[in-house]
C-alpha positions as CSV (number, residue, x, y, z in Angstrom):
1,X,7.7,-1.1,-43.0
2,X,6.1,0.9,-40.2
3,X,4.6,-0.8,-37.3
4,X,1.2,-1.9,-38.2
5,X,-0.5,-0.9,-35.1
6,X,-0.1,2.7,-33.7
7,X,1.6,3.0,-30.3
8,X,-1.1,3.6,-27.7
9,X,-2.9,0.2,-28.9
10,X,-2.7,-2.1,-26.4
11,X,-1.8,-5.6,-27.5
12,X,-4.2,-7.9,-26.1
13,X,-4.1,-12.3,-26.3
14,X,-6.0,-13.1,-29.5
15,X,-5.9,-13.9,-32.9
16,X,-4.8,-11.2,-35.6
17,X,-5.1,-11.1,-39.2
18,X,-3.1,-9.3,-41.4
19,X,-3.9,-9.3,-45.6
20,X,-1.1,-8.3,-48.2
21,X,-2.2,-6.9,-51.2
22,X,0.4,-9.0,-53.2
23,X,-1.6,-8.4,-56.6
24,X,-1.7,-4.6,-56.5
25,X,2.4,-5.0,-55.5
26,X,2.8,-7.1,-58.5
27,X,0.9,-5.0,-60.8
28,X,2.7,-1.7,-60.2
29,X,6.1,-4.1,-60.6
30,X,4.4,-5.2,-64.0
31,X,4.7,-8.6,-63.0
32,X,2.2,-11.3,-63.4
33,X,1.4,-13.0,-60.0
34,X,-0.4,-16.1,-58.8
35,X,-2.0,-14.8,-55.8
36,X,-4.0,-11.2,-55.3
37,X,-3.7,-11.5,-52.1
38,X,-1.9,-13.3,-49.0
39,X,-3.8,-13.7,-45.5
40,X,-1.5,-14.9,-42.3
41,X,-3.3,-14.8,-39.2
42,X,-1.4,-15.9,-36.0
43,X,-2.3,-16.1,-32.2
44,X,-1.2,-13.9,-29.4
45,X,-0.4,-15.5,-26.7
46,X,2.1,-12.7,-24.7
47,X,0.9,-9.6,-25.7
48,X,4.2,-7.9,-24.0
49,X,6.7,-9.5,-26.0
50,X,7.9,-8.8,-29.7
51,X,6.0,-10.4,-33.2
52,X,7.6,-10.2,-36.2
53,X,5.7,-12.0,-39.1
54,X,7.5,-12.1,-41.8
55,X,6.4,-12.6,-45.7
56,X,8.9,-14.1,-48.1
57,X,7.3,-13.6,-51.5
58,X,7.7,-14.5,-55.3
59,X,5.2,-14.1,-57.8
60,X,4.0,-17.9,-57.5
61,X,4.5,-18.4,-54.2
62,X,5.5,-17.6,-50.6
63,X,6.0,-18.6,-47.2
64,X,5.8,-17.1,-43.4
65,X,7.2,-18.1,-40.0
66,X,7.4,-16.3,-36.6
67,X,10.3,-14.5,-36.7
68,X,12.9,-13.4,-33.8
């Protein structure tokens, strides 16, 4: 995926939200699915150094952590 922010944003301390349309995914898979949608929101605390959020996904279910 491409970076969710485009690159003259400046990153500033915060808290971000980011929604996956998990449903819609799903749906054009023509799989049934729990959840429409997933909602992680995380703080920014350096706003110079690297986030990656990552979503680990099933049809029932799924998980996130900060990344490396």
């Amino acid at each position: 995926m491409a970076d969710l922010l485009p690159p003259t944003y400046n990153l500033r301390k915060g808290i971000y939200r980011v929604l996956f349309a998990v449903g819609d995914y799903f749906a054009r898979q023509g799989t049934a699915s729990f959840f429409p949608e997933v909602t992680i929101a995380f703080k920014i605390e350096a706003p110079t150094e690297h986030y990656h959020v990552p979503l680990l996904l099933s049809p029932h279910g799924y998980t996130t952590y900060r990344g490396s």
